[in-house]
C-alpha positions as a LaTeX table, in Angstrom:
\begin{tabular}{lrrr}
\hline
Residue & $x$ (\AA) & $y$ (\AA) & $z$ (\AA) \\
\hline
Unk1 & 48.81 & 191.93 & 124.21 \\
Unk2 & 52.17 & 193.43 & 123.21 \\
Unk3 & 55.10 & 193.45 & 125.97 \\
Unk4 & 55.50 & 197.14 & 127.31 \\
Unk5 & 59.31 & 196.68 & 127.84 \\
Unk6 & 60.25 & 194.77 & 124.63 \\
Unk7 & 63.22 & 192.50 & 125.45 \\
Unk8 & 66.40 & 193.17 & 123.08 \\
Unk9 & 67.63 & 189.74 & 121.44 \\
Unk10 & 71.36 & 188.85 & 122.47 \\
Unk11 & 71.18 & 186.38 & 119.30 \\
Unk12 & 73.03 & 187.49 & 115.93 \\
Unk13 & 73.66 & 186.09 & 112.54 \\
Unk14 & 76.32 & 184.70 & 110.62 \\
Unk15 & 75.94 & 184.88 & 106.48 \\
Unk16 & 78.21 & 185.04 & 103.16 \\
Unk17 & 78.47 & 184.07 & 100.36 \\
Unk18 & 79.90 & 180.82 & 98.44 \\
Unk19 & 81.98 & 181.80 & 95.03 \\
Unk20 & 85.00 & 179.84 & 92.90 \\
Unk21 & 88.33 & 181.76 & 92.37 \\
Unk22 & 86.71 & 183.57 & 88.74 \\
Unk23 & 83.76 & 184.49 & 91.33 \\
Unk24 & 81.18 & 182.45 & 89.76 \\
Unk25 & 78.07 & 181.44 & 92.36 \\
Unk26 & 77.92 & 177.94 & 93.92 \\
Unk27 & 74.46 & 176.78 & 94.79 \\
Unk28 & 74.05 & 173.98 & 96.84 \\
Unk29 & 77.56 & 174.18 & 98.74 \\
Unk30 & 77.19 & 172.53 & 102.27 \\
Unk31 & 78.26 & 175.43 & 105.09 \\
Unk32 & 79.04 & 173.91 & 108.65 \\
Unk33 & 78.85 & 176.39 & 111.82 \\
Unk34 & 80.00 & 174.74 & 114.76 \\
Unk35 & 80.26 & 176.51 & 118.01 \\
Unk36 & 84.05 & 176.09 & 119.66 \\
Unk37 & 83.08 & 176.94 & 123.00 \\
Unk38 & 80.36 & 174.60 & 123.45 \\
Unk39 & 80.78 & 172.23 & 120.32 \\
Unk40 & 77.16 & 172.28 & 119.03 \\
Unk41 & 76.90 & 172.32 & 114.96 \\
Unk42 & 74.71 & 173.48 & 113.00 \\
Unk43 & 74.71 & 173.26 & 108.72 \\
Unk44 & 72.94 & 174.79 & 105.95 \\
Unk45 & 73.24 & 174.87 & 101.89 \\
Unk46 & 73.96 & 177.21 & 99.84 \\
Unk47 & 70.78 & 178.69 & 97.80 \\
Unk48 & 70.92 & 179.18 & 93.70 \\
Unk49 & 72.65 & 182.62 & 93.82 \\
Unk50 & 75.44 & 181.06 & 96.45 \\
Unk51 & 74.38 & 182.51 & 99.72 \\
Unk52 & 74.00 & 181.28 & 102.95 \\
Unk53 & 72.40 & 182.18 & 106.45 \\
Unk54 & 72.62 & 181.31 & 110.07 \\
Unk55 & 70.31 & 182.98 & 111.89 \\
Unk56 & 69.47 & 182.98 & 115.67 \\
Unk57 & 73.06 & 182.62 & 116.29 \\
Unk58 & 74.64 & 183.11 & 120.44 \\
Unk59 & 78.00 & 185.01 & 120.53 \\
Unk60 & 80.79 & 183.17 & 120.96 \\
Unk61 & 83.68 & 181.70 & 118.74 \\
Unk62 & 82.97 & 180.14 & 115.61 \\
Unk63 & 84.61 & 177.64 & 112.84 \\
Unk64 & 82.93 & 177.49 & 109.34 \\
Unk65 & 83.55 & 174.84 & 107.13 \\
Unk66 & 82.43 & 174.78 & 103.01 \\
Unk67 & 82.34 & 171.72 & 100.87 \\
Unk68 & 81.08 & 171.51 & 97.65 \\
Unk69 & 81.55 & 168.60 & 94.83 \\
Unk70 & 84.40 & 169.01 & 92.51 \\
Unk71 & 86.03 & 171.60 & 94.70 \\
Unk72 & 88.11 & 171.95 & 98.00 \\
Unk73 & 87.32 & 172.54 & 101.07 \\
Unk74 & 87.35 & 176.11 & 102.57 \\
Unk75 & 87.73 & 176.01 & 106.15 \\
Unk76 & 87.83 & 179.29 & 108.93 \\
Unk77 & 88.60 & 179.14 & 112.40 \\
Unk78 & 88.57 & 181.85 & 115.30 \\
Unk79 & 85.57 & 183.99 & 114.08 \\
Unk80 & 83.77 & 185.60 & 116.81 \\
Unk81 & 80.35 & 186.90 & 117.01 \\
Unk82 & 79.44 & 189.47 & 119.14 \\
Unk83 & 75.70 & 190.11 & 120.76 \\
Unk84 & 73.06 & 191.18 & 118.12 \\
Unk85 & 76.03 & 191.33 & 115.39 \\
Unk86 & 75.50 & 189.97 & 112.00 \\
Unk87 & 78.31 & 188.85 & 110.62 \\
Unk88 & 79.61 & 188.17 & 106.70 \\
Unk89 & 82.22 & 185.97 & 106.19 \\
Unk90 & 82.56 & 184.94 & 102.27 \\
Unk91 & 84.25 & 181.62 & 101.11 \\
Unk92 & 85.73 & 181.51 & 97.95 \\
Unk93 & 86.49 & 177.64 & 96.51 \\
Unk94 & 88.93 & 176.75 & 94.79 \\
Unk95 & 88.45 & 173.97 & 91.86 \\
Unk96 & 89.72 & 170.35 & 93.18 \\
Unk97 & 91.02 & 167.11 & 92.18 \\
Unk98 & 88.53 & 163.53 & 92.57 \\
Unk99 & 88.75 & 162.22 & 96.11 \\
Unk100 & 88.15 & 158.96 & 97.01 \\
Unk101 & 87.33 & 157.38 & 100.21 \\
Unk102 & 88.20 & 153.70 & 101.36 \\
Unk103 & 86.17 & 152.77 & 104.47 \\
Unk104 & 88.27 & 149.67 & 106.04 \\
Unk105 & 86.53 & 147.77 & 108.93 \\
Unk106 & 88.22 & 145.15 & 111.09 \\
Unk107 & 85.90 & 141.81 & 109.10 \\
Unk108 & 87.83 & 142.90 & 105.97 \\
Unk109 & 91.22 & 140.84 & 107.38 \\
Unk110 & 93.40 & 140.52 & 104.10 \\
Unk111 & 94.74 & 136.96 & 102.81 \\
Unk112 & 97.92 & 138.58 & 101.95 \\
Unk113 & 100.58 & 138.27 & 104.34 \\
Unk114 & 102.72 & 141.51 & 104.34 \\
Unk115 & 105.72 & 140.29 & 106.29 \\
Unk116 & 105.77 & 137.00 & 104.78 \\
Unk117 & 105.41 & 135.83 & 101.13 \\
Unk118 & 102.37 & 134.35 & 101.89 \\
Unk119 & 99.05 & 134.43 & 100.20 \\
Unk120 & 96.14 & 132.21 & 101.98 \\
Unk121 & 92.64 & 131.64 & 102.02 \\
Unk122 & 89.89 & 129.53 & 102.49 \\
Unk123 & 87.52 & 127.51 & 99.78 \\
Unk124 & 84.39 & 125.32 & 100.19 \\
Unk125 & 83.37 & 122.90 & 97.97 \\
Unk126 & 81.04 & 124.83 & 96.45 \\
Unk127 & 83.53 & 128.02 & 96.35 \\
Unk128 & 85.24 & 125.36 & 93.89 \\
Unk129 & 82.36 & 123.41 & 92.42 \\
Unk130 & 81.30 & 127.65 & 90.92 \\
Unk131 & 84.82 & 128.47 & 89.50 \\
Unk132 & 84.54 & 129.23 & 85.91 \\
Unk133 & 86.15 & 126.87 & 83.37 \\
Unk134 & 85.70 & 126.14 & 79.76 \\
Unk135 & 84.07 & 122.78 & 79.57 \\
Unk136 & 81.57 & 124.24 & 82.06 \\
Unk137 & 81.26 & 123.63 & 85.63 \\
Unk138 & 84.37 & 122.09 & 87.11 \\
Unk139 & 81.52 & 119.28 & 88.61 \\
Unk140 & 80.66 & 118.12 & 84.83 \\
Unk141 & 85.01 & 117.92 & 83.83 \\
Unk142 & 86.44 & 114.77 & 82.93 \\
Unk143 & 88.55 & 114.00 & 86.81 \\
Unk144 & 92.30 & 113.68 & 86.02 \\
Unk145 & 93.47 & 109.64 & 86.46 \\
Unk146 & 95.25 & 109.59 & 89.75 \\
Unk147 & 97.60 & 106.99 & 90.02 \\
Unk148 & 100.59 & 106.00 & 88.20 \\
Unk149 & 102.00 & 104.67 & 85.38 \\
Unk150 & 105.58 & 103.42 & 84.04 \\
Unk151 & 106.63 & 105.08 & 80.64 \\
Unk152 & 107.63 & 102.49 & 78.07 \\
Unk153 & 109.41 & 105.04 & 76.42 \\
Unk154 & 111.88 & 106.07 & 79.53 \\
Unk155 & 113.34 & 103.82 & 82.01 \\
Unk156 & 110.84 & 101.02 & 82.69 \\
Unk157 & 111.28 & 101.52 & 86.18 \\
Unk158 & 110.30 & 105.48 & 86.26 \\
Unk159 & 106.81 & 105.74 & 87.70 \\
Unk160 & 105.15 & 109.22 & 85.95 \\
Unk161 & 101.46 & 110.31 & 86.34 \\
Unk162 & 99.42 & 108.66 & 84.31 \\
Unk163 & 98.18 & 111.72 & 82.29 \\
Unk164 & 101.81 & 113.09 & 81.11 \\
Unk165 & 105.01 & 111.94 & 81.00 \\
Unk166 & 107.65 & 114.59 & 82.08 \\
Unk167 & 110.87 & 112.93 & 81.25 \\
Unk168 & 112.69 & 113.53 & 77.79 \\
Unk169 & 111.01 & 110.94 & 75.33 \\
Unk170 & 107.47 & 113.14 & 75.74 \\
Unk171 & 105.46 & 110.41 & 75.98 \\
Unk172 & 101.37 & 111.43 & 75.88 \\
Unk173 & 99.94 & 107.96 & 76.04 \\
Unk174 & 101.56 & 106.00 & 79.50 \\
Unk175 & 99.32 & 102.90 & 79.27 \\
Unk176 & 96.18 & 101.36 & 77.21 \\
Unk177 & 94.77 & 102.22 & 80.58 \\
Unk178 & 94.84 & 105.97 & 80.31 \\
Unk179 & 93.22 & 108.48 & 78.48 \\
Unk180 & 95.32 & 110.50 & 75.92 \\
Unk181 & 94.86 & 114.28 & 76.80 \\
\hline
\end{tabular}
């Protein structure tokens, strides 16, 4: 059974259209309505020939916002829509530049100390055990000889590491002992 007094919607519409600067269509452009007075949001897309529709729509005051990939964002603020009105409002996009976007969270603490010259950080074993080296893992390398030697060559009395002697004669080979590198 139909209603004898019909009841007139107070709902309107808002719609455009969503075109580059040489007016070519852009399908797929994400439009975002959000309500200033009472901060709802609502968002739609862009269909192939560029147009968009919000439909069941209260009066009030309005921002639209239109993104689409590659170009920048087109943004309007202070529209109003009036009871039973349908409104156009047409964004036109202008070509942009790549944008990228660096999420940083507080468990991403940097080992670089910016008001020092500092640079720190932490290793394991195994951190060092996986580091990549060209006689294979560092586990499997030769270890370096640790403890000292006196050159023949220099002073007899100048202790040197046993792998290298440092001091002007150049001496490779310390001591029977050590291994020549």
């Amino acid at each position: 059974m139909l209603d004898p007094e019909p009841r007139a919607s107070t709902q309107g519409s808002i719609l455009g259209s969503v075109k580059d600067a040489q007016g070519a269509v852009i399908p797929n452009a994400v439009v975002t309505l959000t309500n200033t007075d009472e901060g709802t949001v609502r968002s739609a897309k862009s269909n192939g020939v560029g147009d968009y529709r919000f439909q069941d729509v209260k009066s009030g005051h309005y921002a639209i916002l239109v993104s689409a990939p590659a170009f920048e964002k087109w943004a309007i603020s202070g529209v109003v829509l009036d009871v039973r009105q349908e409104l156009r409002v047409d964004a036109k996009l202008s070509i942009g530049t790549v944008q990228q976007e660096v999420q940083v969270t507080g468990d991403m603490v940097s080992a670089i100390e910016t008001d020092t010259p500092t640079i720190s950080g932490t290793f394991t074993a195994d951190d060092t055990n996986n580091l990549p080296s060209i006689h294979g893992p560092v586990s499997a390398a030769p270890a370096l000889p640790t403890s000292s030697a006196r050159c023949p060559a220099c002073r007899p009395t100048a202790t040197v590491p046993a792998f290298h002697c440092k001091a002007p004669c150049r001496t490779r080979s310390m001591s029977p002992s050590t291994a020549l590198l």
